[in-house]
C-alpha positions in Angstrom: 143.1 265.9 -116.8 143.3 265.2 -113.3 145.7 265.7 -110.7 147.8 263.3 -109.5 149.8 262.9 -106.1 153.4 261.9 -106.9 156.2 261.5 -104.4 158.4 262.7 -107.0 160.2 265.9 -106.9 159.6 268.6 -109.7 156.5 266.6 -111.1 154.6 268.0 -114.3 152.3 266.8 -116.8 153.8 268.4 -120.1 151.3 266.5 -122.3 148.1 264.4 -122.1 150.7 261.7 -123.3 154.2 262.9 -121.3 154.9 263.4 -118.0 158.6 264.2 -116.4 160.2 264.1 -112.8 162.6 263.5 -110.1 163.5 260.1 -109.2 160.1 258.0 -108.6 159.6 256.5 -105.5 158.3 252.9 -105.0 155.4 253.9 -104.6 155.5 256.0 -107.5 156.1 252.8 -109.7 153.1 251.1 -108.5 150.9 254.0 -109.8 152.0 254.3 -112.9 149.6 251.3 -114.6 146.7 253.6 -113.3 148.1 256.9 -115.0 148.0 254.8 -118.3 152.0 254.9 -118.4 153.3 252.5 -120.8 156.7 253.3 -121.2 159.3 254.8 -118.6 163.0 256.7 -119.4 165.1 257.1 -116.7 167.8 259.8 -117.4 169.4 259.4 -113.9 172.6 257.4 -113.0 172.0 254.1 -110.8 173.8 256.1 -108.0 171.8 259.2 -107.9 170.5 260.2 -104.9 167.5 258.1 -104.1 167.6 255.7 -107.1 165.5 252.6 -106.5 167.9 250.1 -106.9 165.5 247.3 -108.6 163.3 250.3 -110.4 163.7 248.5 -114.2 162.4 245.4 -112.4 159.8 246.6 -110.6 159.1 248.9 -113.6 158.7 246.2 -116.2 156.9 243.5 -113.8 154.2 245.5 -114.0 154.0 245.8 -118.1 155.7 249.2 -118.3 158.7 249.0 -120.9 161.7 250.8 -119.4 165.0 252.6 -120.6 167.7 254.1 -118.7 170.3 256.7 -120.4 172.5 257.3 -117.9 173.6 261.3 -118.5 176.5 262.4 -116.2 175.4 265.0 -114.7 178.2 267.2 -115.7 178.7 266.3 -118.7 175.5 265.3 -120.9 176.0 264.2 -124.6 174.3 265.5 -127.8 174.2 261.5 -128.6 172.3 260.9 -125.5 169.9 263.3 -126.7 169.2 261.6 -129.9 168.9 258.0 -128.1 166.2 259.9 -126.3 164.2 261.5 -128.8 164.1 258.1 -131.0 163.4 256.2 -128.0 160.4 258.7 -127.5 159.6 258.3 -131.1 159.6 254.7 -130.7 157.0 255.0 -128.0 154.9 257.3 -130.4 151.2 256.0 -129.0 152.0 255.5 -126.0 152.2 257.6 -122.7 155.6 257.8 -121.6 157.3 259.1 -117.9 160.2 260.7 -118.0 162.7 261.2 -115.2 166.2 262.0 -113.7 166.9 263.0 -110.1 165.6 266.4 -109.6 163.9 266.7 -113.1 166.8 268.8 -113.9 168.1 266.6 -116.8 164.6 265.1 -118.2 162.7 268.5 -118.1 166.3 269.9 -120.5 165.6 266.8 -122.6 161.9 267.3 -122.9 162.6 271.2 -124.1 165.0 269.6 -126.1 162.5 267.5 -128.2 160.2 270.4 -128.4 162.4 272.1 -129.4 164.0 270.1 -132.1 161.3 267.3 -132.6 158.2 269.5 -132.3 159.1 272.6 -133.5 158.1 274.6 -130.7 159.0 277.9 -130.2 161.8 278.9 -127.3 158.4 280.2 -124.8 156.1 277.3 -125.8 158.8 274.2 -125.3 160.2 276.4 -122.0 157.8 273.9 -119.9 158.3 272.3 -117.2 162.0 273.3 -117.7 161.4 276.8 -116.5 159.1 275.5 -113.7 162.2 273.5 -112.3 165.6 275.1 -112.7 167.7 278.2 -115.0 170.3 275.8 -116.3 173.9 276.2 -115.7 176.8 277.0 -118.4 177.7 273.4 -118.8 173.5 272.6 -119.7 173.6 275.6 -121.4 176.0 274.9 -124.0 174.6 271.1 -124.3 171.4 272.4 -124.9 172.6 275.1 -127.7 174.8 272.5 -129.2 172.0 270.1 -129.4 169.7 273.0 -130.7 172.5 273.8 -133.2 172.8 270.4 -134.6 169.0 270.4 -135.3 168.8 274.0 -136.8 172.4 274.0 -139.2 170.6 276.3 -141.6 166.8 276.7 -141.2 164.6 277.4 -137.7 163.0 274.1 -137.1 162.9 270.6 -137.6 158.9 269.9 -138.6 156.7 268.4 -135.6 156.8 264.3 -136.0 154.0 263.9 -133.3 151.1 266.0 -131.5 151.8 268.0 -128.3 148.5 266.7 -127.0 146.5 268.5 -124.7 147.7 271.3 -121.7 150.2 271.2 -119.5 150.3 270.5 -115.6 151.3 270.1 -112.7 151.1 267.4 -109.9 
């Protein structure tokens, strides 16, 4: 794979098919055709720092399908989760961008689905997450009430859809 310069903060490649980020930049949109992107989610509010205010336009001008789950940041929903991991589910053949602000709340999402979805182990679904931030109590808790929902009486959930190939950076 190769690298790719992204204005984005906390940019990573998790799979050959999934990518995750800060808020994109113009810029950022325009590239995304040439990445192969074909679907973007957009866990930010509209009024996060540096949201592009027409970004589902721009976004979907250029053939790009777009979704935005607005998680407050202090206080994310299980049920946002699961919007999530169907939506990625949905989007099964396609390569798909994730991104928030910071990548604080789609890099907890993508360990999420991992997690839940692929049946990784704890140190396997711990990218990019662990490259980007320790979450706090309240992301905590989400994250181990999510991870409890998915794991009532067994360890995992069987994998729906290939990991794909290595992980990076950009």
């Amino acid at each position: 794979m190769t690298r790719t310069l992204m204005d984005a903060e906390n940019t990573h490649q998790v799979f050959d098919w999934l990518w995750s980020s800060g808020q994109l930049s113009e810029r950022d949109i325009e590239r995304l055709p040439g990445l192969g992107i074909e679907a973007v989610i957009n866990l930010a509010l509209p009024t996060s720092p540096g949201a592009v205010v027409d970004e589902a336009d721009r976004v979907t001008r250029l053939g790009i399908a777009y979704l935005q789950i607005p998680v407050v940041w202090e206080d994310p929903k299980p049920g946002q989760f699961h919007q999530f991991a169907a939506t990625l589910e949905a989007f099964r053949s396609r390569k798909v961008w994730v991104h928030c602000a910071k990548n604080m709340r789609a890099s907890a999402f993508v360990h999420l689905y991992r997690r839940r979805v692929l049946g990784e182990s704890e140190a396997e679904a711990g990218f990019p997450m662990t490259e980007v931030w320790i979450p706090d109590a309240t992301w905590r808790r989400f994250i181990d009430e999510v991870m409890r929902e998915a794991n009532p009486a067994h360890g995992k959930v069987p994998a729906s859809r290939s990991s794909g190939s290595g992980r990076q950076t950009a």
